[in-house]
VOGUMI-464016 format. One line per 4 residues: number of its first residue (from 1); their letters; for each residue y, z, x of C-alpha. Coordinates in Angstrom, 3 decimals. Example, Ala and Ser with C-alpha at 12.3 -4.5 7.8 and 13.67 -1.06 7.14 Angstrom:
! VOGUMI-464016
1) as) -4.500,7.800,12.300  -1.060,7.140,13.670
END
This chain:
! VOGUMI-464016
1) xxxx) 110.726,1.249,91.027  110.211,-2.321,89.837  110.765,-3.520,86.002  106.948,-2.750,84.490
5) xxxx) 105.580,-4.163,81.119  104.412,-1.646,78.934  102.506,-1.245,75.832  103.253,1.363,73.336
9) xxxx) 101.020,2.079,70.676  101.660,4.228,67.635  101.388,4.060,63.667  104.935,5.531,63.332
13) xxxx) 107.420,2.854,63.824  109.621,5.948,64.252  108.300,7.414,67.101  107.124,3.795,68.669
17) xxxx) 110.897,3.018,68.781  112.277,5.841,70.293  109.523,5.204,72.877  110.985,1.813,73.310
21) xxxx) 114.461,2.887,73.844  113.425,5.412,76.162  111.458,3.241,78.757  114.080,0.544,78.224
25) xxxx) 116.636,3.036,79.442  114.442,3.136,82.645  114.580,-0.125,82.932  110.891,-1.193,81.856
29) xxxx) 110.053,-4.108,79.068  107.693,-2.820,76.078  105.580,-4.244,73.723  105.127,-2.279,70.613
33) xxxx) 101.679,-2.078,68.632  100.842,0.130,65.182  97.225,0.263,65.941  94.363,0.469,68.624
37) xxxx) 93.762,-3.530,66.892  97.202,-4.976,67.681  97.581,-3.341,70.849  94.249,-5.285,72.218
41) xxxx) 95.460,-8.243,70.924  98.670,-7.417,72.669  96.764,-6.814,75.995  95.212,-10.098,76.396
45) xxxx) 98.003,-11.860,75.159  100.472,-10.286,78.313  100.405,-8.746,81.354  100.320,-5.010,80.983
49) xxxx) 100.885,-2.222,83.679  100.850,0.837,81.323  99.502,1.792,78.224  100.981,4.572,76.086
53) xxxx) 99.425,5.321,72.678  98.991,7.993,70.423  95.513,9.564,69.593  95.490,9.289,65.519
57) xxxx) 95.656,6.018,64.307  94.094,4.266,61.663  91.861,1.289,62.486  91.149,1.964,65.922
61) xxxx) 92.442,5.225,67.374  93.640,6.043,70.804  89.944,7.208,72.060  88.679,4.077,70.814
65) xxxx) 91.669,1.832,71.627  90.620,3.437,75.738  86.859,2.671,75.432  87.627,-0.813,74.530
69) xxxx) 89.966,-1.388,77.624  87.606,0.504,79.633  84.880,-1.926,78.434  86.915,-4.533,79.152
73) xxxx) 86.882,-3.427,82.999  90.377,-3.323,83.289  92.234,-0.397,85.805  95.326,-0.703,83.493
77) xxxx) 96.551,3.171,83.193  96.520,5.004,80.122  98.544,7.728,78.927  98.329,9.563,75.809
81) xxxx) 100.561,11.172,73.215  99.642,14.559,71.656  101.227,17.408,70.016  101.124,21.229,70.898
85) xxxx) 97.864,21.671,68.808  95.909,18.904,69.955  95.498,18.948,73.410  92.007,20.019,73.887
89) xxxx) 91.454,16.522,72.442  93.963,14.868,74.776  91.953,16.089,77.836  89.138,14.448,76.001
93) xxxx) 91.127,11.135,76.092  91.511,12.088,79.877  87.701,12.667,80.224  86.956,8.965,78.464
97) xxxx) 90.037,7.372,81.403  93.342,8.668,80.438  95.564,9.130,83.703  97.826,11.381,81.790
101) xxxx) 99.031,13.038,78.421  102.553,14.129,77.297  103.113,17.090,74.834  105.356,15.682,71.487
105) xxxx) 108.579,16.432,71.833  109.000,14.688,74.415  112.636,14.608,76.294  113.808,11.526,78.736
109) xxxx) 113.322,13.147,82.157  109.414,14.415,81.325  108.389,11.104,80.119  109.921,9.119,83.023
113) xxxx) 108.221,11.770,84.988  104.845,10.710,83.939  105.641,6.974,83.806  106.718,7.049,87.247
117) xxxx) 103.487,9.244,88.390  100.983,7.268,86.347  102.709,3.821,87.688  102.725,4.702,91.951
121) xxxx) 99.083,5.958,91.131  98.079,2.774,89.427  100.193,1.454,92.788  98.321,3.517,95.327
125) xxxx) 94.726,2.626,93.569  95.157,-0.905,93.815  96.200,-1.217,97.373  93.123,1.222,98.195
129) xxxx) 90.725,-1.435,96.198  92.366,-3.995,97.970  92.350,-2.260,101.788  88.676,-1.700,101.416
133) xxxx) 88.038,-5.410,100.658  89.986,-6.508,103.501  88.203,-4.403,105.907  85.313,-6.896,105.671
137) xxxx) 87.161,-9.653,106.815  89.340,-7.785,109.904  92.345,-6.624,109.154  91.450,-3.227,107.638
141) xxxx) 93.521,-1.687,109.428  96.999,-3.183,107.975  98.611,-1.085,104.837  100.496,-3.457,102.323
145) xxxx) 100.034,-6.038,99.702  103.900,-7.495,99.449  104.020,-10.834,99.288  104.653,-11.320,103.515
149) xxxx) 101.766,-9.638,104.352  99.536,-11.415,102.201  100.912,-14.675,103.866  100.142,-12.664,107.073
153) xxxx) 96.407,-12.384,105.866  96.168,-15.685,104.802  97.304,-16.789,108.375  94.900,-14.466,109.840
157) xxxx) 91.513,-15.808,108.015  92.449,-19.692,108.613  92.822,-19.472,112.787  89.963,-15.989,112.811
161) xxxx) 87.460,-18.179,113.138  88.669,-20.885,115.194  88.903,-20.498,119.335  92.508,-20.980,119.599
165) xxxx) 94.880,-19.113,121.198  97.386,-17.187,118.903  101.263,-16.050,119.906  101.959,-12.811,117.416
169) xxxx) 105.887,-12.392,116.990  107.369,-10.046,115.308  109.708,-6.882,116.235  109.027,-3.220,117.697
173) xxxx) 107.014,-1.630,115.788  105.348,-4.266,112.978  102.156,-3.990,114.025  101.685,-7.069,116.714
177) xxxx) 98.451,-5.428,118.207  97.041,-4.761,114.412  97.367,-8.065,113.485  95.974,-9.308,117.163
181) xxxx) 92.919,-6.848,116.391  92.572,-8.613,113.011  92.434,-11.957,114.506  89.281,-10.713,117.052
185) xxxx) 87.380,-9.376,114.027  87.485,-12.402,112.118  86.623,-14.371,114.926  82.751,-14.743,116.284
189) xxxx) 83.524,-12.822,118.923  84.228,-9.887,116.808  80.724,-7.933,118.800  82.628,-8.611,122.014
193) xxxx) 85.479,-6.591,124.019  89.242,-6.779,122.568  91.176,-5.799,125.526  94.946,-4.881,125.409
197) xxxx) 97.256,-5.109,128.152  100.819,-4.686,127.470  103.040,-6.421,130.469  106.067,-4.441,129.601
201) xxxx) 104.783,-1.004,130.735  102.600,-2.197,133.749  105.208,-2.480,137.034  105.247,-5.684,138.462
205) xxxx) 103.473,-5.290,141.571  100.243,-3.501,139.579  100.134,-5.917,136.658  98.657,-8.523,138.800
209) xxxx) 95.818,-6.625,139.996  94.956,-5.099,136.407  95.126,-8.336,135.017  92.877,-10.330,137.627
213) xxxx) 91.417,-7.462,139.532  90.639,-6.895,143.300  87.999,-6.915,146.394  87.336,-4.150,148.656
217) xxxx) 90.055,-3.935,151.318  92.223,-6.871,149.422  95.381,-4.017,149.782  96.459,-0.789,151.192
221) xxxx) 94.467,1.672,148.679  92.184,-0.966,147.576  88.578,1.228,148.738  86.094,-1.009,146.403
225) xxxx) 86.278,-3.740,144.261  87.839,-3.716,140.460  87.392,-5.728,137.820  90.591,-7.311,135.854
229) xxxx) 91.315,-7.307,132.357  90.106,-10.797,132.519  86.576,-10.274,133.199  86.258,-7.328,131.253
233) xxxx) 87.086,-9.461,128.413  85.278,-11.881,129.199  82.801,-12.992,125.669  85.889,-11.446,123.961
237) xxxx) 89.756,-11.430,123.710  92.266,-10.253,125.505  95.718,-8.953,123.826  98.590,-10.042,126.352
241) xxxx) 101.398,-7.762,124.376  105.135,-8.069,125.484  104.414,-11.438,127.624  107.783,-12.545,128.051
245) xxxx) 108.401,-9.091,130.192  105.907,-10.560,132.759  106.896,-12.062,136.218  107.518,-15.471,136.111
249) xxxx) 104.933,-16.014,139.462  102.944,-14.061,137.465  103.299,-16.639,134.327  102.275,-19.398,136.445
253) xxxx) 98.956,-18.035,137.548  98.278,-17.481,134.095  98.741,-20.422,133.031  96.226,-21.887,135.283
257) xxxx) 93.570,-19.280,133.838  94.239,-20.654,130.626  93.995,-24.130,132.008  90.336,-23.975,133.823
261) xxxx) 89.482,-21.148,131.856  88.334,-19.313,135.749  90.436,-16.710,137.991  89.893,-15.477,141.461
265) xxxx) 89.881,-11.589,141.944  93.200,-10.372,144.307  91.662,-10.720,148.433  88.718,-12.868,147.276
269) xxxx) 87.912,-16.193,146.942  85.399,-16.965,144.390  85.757,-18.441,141.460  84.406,-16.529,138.638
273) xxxx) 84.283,-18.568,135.413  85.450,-16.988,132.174  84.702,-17.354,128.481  87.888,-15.591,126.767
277) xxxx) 90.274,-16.366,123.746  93.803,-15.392,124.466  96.578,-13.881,121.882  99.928,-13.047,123.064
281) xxxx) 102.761,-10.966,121.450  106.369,-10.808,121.794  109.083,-8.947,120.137  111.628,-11.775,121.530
285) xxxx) 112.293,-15.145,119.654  110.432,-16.663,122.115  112.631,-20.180,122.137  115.162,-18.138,123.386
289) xxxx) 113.043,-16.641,126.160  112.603,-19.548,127.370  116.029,-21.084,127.230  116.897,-17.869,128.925
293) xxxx) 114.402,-18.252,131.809  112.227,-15.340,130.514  109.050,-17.587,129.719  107.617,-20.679,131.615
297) xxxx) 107.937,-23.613,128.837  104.631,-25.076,129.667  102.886,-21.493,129.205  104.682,-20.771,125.662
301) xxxx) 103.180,-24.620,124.415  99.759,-23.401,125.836  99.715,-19.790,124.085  101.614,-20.842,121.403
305) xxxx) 98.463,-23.273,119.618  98.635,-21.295,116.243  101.848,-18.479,115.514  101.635,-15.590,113.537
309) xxxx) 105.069,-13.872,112.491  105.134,-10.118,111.679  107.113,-9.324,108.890  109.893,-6.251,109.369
313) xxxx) 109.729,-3.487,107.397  112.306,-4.214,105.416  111.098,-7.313,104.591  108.355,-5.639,102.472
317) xxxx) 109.536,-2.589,101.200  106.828,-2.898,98.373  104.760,-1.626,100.984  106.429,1.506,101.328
321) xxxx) 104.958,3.725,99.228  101.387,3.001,100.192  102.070,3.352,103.769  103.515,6.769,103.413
325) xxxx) 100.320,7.700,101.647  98.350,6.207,104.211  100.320,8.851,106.907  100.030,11.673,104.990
329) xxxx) 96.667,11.070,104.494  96.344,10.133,108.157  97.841,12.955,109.543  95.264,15.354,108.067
333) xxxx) 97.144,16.204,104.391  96.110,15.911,101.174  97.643,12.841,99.175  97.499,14.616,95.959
337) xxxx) 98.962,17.859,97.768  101.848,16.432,99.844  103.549,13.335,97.784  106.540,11.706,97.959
341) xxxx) 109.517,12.170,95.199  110.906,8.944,93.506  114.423,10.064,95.071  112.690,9.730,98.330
345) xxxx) 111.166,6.954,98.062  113.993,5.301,96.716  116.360,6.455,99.266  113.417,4.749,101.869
349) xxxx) 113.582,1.276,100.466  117.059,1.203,101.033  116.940,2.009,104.473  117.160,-1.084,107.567
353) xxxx) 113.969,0.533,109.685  115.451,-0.881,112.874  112.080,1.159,114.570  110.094,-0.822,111.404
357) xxxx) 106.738,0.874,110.669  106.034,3.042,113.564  109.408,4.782,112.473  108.184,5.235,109.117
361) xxxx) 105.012,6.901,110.421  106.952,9.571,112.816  109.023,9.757,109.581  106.688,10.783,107.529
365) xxxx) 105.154,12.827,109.817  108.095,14.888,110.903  109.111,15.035,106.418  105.433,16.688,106.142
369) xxxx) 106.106,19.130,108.654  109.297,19.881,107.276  108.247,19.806,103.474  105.318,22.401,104.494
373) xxxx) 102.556,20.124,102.970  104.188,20.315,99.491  106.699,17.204,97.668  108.072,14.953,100.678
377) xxxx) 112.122,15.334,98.879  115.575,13.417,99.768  116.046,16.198,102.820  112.999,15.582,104.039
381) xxxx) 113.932,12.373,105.480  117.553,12.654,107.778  117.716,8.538,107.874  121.885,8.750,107.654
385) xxxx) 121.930,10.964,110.536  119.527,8.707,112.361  121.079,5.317,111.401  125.140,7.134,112.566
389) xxxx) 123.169,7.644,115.779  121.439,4.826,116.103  124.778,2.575,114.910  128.094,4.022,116.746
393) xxxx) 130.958,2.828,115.912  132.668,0.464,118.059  135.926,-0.164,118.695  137.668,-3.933,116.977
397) xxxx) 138.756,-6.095,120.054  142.257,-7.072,120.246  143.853,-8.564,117.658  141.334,-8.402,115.380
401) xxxx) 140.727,-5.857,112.488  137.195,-6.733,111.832  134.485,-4.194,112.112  132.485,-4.420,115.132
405) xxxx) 128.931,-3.743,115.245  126.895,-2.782,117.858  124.076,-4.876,119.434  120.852,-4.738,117.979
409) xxxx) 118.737,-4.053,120.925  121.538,-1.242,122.001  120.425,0.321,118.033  117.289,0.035,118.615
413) xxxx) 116.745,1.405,122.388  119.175,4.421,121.091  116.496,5.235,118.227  113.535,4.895,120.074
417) xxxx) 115.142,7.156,123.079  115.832,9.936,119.810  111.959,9.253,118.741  111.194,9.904,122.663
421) xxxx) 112.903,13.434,122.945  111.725,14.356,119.437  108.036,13.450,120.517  108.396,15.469,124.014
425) xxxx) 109.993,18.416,122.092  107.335,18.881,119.208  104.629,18.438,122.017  106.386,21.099,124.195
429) xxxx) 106.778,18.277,126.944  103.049,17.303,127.191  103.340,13.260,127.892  99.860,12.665,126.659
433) xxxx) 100.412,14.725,123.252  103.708,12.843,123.037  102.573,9.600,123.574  100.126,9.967,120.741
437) xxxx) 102.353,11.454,118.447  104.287,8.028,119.159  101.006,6.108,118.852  101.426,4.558,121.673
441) xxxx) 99.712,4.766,125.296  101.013,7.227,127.951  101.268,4.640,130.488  103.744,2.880,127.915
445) xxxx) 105.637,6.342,127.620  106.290,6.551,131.101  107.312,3.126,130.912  110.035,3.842,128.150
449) xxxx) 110.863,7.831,130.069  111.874,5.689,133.217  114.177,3.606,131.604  115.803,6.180,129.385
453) xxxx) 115.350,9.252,131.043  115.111,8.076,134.647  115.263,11.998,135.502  111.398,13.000,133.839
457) xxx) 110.247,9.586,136.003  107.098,11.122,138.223  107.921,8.676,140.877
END
């Protein structure tokens, strides 16, 4: 947990410094106040994230000292000091806004205890406030307020509004589509249609006709007309995710419908005129696509008006604990029942994420199951075994005694293959049950089965 500033507030100078030396010790700063008087004085003078004070005081005691800060509208916790013989007036503090109380004597571990719980639920509360204002302005669905995603909002109001088309970067598993999403609500066009297509798990020969549709008889199969992605988004957006996976004949025809803003349906040959913003994502520095021959140059400078760049996970790990609250919570258990230990969560921040947050999620989800709805502990969460699997070693080349490691994209397609046969296994081989377990379309799961398990492939 990060360094915190808190106030500590009792008449005993005593007591008020063992307080001190204790929260130092944990690695907090304190300010120390005799009375409910200096302590608000205290307050607006300095940032606070915790109050701790006792109940009797003279001046101003600790129920008073909590009505003024609650007056003041201020969400700063509370906690409260009381002996064996006072509590009933201690849950009275709690009644008035007290988060917490802790008995007198007091020893190290059951005051950090309380400090830490009072501190991730000050945590949790603000990100909630803050979530629910964001919703308004489209990107409600994003969990985080680190520093990076706040520049990711920031980008995300400024081009919302504006018709131009957006390239989302980022790597597997940051939330490309989220942020694409976010970009259509805050856009006029927010009433409209915001169609996905992902490139990489469409075959070649299928993506065309999904993406442009076709007329009656235009193929072998083809027994009435479709419409494309294109004109079903028409009014809207459409989501082009992975677009550096997609033909490079295919590229060029794209590029035209971003050029005359019209497309012609597969066997026909009239031009239907379209009204569409586009956003593309890639997980691929997308420079080096093209230098590689992987994306048309001309089609990157046309999609690539206004960029947006995801953040990995750990990148933010600030964000951590709030999006393992928003999984439990998502996955149908009770925040306040299942919760996450400050050994966990410690042991989380430290850890690479090469799968980023949709790894967290299964994560989470997998350490609930495990945990049987209670504390989310250090077992809980097998990252070392997952990170020795997803990082084998590799043997130095010749003559040289450095450590090797392996590629990245080897790492990462050996974790997501694990995440894969974990999926199938928990949903006793059922593709569409595994798929949204992954959160992730079963088209896209058949994608990733025939490439790493080429023997479940249907075809």
């Amino acid at each position: 947990m990060k360094t915190k500033q808190i106030l500590v507030v009792d008449d005993e100078p005593k007591m008020r410094r063992v307080l001190e030396i204790m929260l130092q010790q944990m690695g907090h700063r304190v300010l120390g106040a005799g009375n409910g008087c200096e302590a608000l004085a205290l307050f607006k003078a300095h940032t606070v994230d915790l109050v701790i004070t006792d109940l009797r005081m003279p001046e101003m005691d600790g129920i008073e000292l909590l009505g003024n800060l609650r007056a003041q509208e201020s969400d700063v916790p509370v906690m409260v000091i009381t002996a064996h013989g006072t509590i009933e007036t201690a849950v009275a503090a709690m009644k008035h806004g007290a988060c917490d109380y802790i008995l007198r004597p007091f020893d190290i571990d059951a005051l950090e205890l309380a400090v830490e719980r009072a501190l991730n639920g000050a945590e949790v509360a603000r990100q909630n406030a803050f979530l629910r204002q964001e919703i308004d302005r489209g990107w409600g669905a994003f969990v985080g307020t680190s520093q990076p995603m706040q520049a990711v909002y920031d980008l995300i109001q400024r081009v919302g509004p504006s018709k131009a088309s957006v390239l989302i970067t980022g790597e597997t598993g940051t939330g490309k589509e989220l942020a694409a999403r976010a970009v259509h609500n805050a856009s006029p066009r927010r009433e409209r249609l915001f169609v996905p297509i992902n490139c990489a798990a469409i075959p070649a020969d299928i993506l065309e006709s999904e993406l442009f549709g076709y007329e009656k008889g235009a193929f072998t199969g083809a027994q009435k007309e479709r419409i494309g992605k294109f004109e079903l988004a028409d009014g809207g957006t459409i989501f082009l995710d992975e677009l550096t996976e997609m033909p490079m004949a295919l590229q060029a025809k794209l590029l035209r419908v971003l050029q005359e803003n019209t497309i012609e349906r597969l066997g026909g040959n009239r031009v239907i005129n379209l009204d569409i913003r586009v956003i593309a994502a890639t997980n691929r520095d997308p420079r080096q696509a093209v230098r590689e021959g992987k994306l048309r140059e001309d089609l990157y400078y046309r999609v690539n008006v206004f960029s947006i760049e995801l953040p990995p996970l750990r990148k933010r790990v600030d964000d951590i604990a709030g999006l393992v609250e928003h999984f439990i919570t998502k996955h149908g258990h009770s925040a306040e029942g299942t919760r996450l230990t400050a050994k966990a969560l410690k042991r989380l921040e430290g850890y690479s994420w090469p799968g980023n947050v949709r790894e967290l999620e299964n994560m989470v989800e997998r350490a609930v199951i495990l945990s049987g709805g209670g504390l989310l502990d250090e077992p809980h969460f097998l990252l070392e075994s997952q990170v020795a699997d997803a990082h084998p070693k590799q043997p130095a080349a010749s003559g040289d005694d450095s450590p090797r490691l392996p590629a990245l994209n080897q790492a990462v397609e050996e974790l997501e293959a694990k995440l894969i046969d974990d999926a199938l296994a928990k949903a006793e081989g059922n593709k569409a049950k595994a798929a949204a377990l992954l959160d992730i379309s079963e088209r896209t799961l058949w994608y990733k089965l025939k490439k790493y398990r080429p023997e479940q492939d249907p075809n």
